[in-house]
N, C-alpha and C positions, 0 to 999 in steps of 0.2 A: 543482446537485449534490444526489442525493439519498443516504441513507445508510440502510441498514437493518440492525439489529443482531437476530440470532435467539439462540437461548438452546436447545440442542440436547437432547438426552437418548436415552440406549439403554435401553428398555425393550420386554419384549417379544420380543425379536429383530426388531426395527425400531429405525431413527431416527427421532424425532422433531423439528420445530423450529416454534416458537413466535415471530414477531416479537414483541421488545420493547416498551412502547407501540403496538400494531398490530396488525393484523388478520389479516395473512398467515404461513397454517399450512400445513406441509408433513411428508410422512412418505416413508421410502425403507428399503430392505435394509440401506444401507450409507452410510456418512459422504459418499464421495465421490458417488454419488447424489443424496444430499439435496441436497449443495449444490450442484448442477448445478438441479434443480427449484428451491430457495430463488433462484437468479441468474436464471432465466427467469421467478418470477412479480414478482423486483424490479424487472427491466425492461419488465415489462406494465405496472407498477405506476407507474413512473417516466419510462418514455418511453426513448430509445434514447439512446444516447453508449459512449463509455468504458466498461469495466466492471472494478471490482476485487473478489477474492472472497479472504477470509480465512476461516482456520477455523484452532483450537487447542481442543486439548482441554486440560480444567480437570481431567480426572479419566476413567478407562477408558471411563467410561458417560455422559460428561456433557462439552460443550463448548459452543462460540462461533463464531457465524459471521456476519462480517460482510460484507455488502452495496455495493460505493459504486459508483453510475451517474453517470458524466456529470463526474468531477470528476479529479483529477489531470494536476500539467503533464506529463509523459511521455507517459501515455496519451491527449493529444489528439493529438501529432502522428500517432502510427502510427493512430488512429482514423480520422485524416481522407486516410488514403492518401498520409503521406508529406510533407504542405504545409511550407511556409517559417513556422517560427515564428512568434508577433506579435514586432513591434520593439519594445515595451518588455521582452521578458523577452530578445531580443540584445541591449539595451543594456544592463540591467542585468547582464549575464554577464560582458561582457566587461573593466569595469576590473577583477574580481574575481581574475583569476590574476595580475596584475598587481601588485595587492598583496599576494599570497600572496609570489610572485617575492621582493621587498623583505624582509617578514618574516625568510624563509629566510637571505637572504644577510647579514641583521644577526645570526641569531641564531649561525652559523657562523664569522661572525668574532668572537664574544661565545667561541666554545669555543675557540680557537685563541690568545685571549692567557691561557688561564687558566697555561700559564708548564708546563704536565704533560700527560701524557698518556695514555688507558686503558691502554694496552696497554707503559708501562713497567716 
């Protein structure tokens, strides 16, 4: 998983963006622009997978935009057309609703002897 954090700015009437620690610079008209060009040189940069692309602005003329190739669990399934999960992230899922299930039904009967009721 690679991660790349830029550091944006509107000057000019252009976007700019500056990789943090890094070397990859990019300029564009518009926010949504840039970070189309900042997602294509991450992935030159990083090799192919997954792609996730954030951006937030800190200020009218000034933001954040992050990078991440190759890493989150969602994005590999639909990455890889769809496959069967690995089996340790089915197995760990599945006692998980399970004890949710329990939780629930203690804390439900925890409200039902309080002896009153909201809507008295």
């Amino acid at each position: 998983m690679a991660v790349f954090t830029f550091v944006c700015k509107h000057t000019g009437g252009s976007w700019n963006a500056k990789q943090r620690g890094g070397d990859l610079e990019g300029s564009a008209a518009n926010p949504l622009e840039l970070q189309k060009q900042m997602r294509d040189l991450a992935l030159q940069s990083a090799g192919a997978g997954a792609v996730s692309v954030d951006f937030a602005l800190i200020t009218p003329s000034a933001g954040v935009l992050q990078v991440i190739v190759g890493g989150g669990a969602g994005g590999a399934a639909f990455a890889s057309g769809g496959g069967a999960p690995a089996a340790g992230g089915a197995a760990a899922a599945a006692p998980a609703p399970a004890e949710e299930e329990k939780k629930e039904e203690k804390e439900a009967s925890e409200d039902e002897d309080m002896g009153f009721s909201l809507f008295d």
